[in-house]
C-alpha positions in Angstrom: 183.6 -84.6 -32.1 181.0 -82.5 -29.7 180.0 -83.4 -26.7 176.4 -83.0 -26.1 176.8 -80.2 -23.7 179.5 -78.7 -26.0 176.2 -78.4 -29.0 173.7 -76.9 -26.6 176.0 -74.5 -25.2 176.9 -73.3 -28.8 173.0 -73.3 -29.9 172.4 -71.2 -27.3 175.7 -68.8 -28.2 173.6 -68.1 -31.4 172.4 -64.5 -31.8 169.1 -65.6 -32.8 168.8 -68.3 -29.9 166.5 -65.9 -27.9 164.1 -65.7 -30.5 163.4 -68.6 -30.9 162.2 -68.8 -26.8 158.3 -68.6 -27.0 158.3 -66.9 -23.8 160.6 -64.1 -25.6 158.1 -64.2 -28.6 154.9 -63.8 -26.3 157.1 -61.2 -24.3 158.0 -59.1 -27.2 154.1 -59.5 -28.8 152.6 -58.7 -25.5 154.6 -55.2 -25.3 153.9 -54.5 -29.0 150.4 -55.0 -28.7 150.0 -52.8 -25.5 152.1 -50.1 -27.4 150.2 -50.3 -30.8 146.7 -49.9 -28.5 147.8 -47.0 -26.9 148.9 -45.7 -30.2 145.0 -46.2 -31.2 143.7 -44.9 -28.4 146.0 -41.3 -28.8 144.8 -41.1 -32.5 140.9 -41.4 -31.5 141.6 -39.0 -28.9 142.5 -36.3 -31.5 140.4 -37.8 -34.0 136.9 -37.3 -32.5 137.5 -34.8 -30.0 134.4 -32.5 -29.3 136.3 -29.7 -28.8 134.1 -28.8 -25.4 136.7 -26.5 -23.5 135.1 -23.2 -23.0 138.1 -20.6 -25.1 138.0 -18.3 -22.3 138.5 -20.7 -19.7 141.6 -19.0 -17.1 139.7 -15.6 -17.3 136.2 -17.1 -16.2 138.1 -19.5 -13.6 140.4 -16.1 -11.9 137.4 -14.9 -10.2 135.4 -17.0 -9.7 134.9 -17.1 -5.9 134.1 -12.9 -6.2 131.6 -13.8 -9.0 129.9 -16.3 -6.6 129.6 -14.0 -4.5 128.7 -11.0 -6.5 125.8 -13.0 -7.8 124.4 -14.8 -4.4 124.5 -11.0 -3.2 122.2 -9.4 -6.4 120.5 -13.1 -6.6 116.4 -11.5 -6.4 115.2 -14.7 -4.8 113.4 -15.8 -8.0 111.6 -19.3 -8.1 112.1 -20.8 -11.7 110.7 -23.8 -13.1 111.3 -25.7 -16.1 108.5 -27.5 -18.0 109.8 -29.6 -20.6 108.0 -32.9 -21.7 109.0 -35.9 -20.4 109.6 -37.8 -23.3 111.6 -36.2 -26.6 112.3 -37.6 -29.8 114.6 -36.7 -32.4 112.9 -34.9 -35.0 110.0 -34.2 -33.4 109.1 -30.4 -32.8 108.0 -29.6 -28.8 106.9 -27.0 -27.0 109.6 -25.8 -23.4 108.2 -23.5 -20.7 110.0 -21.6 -18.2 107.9 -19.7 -15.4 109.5 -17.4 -13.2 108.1 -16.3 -9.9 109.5 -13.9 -7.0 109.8 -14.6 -3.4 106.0 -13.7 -2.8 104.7 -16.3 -5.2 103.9 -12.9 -8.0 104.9 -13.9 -11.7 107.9 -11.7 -12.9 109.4 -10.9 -15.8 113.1 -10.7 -17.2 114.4 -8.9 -19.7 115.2 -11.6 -22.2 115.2 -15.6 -22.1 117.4 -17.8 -23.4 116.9 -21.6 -24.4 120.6 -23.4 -24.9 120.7 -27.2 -25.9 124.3 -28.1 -25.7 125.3 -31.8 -27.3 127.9 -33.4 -24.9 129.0 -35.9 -27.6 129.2 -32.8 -30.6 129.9 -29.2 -29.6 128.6 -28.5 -33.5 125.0 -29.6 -32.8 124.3 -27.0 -30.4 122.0 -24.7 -30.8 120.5 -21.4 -28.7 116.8 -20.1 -29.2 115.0 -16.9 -27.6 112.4 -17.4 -26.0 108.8 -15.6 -26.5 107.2 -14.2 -23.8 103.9 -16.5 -23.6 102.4 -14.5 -20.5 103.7 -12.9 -17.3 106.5 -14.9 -16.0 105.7 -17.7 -18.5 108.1 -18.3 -21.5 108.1 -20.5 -24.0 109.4 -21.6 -27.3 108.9 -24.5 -30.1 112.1 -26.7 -30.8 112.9 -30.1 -31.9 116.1 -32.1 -30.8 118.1 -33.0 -33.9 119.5 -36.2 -32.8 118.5 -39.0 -30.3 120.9 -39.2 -27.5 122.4 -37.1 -24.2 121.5 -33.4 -24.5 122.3 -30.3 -21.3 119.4 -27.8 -21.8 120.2 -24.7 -19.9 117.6 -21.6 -19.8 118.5 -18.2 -18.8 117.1 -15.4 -17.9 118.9 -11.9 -18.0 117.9 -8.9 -15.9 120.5 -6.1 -16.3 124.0 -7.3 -16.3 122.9 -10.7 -13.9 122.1 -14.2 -15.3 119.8 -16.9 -13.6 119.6 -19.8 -15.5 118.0 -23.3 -14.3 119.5 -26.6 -16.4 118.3 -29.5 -16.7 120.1 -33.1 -18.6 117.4 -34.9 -21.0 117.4 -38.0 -22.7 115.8 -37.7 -26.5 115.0 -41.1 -27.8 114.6 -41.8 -31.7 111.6 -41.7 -33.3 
């Protein structure tokens, strides 16, 4: 015949004994469910990545500090202004100016302008327009935002090998 201690001491000799333990059950759940989150969380990563890394990235970075200063040194002292409405919706078709001015205040003129709308959330909903020369050192062009949301504008204006560009961030709301 067993002695009391002599039953608990073989129940807990059992391989299973641990297992039974709620505070081994809510162990083991809490490390499975931390692991199976971060297993979500890697999948979404690769799932719905934007795919925003610039392909050229280490050659635009390796001289960077010359290009600074290449550009501060040929930088003609322009003035340029952005004029883009102050409320955007989705759909709906706007007019974007750009004037450009020199460092006496006299309206100048670039050799070609560029309007870029880049999508933080969707690299494939970019888009890049030219824009039309409306009158001396005024630019413009017509454009509607595709999509409510976050959207970088950045306009640019080439003169020879040198870019100036002026950005702005704008919130488009839904129609």
């Amino acid at each position: 015949m067993m002695t009391h201690i002599q039953a608990r001491l073989q129940a807990h000799l059992q391989p299973n004994a641990a297992l039974r333990n709620p505070w081994v059950l809510g162990w083991i759940g809490l490390i499975v469910a931390v692991l199976a989150v971060n297993l979500v969380m890697v999948y979404l990563a690769f799932a719905t990545n934007p795919g925003l890394v610039n392909a050229d990235y280490y050659e635009r970075g390796r001289n960077y500090e010359r290009t600074v200063l290449t550009r501060q040194a040929r930088d003609p002292g322009w003035l340029i202004r952005a004029d883009i409405p102050a409320s955007l919706h989705a759909g709906q078709t706007e007019f974007i100016r750009v004037f450009f001015v020199d460092k006496a205040g006299q309206p100048v003129d670039p050799e070609a302008v560029t309007f870029h709308a880049y999508r933080p959330s969707d690299a494939a909903r970019d888009f890049t327009l030219t824009m039309n020369r409306e009158d001396r050192g005024r630019y413009v062009v017509e454009t509607a935002f595709p999509l409510k949301g976050v959207w970088d504008t950045l306009i640019s204006a080439r003169l020879g090998e040198d870019e100036f560009s002026v950005s702005e961030r704008l919130t488009v709301g839904a129609r």
